[in-house]
Structure formats: C-alpha cells, structure tokens
C-alpha positions in Angstrom: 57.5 -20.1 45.0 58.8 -16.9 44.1 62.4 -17.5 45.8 62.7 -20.9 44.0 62.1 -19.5 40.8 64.9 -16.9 41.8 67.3 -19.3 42.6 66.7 -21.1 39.5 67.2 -18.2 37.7 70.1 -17.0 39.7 71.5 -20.5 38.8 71.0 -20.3 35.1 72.2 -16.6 34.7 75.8 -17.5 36.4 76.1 -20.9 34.5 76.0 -19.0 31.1 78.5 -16.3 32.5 80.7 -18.6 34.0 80.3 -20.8 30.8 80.4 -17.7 28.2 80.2 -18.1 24.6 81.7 -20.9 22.5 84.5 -20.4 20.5 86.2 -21.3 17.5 90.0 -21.3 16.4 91.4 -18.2 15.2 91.9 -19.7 12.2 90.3 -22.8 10.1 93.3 -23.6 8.0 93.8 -27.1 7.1 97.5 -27.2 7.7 97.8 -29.1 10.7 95.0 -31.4 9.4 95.6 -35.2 10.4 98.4 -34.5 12.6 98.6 -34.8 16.4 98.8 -32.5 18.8 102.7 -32.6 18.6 102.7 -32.2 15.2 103.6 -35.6 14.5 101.8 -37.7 11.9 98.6 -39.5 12.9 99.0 -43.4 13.2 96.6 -46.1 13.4 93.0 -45.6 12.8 93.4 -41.7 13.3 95.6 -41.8 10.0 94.6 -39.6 7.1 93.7 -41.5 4.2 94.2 -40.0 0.5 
C-alpha cells in the first residue's frame, strides 16, 4: 500500500514539473486580433465581423 501511494505520488509530482505553470502572452494587445498566424487576414467563418 505504502509504495503504490508513492508511485502515485511520484507520478503526480513529476507531471506538474514536467507540465509547469500555464502561461499567457507577453502581451494582450489586440493588434493582431482576427488575423492568422501569417499575419494575413482571416477568411471564411474565422473572419472578423464589424
């Protein structure tokens, strides 16, 4: 019982190192807002609409 419960926990420690900390851009401009990743206007149903 007691080395399950330490491989569990074993398991879970190194999952939340390996995983770290969620992050967020840098910065939450909107300047690239409804524009691909190329930079290119969005077409179709990803299009920005006024």
């Amino acid at each position: 019982m007691k080395l399950s419960a330490f491989f569990v926990l074993s398991l879970l420690a190194l999952t939340l190192v390996a995983c770290g900390k969620p992050t967020a851009p840098e910065s939450a401009t909107s300047e690239g807002y409804g524009t691909t990743h190329e930079g290119k206007a969005a077409e179709g149903r990803n299009e920005v609409k006024d």
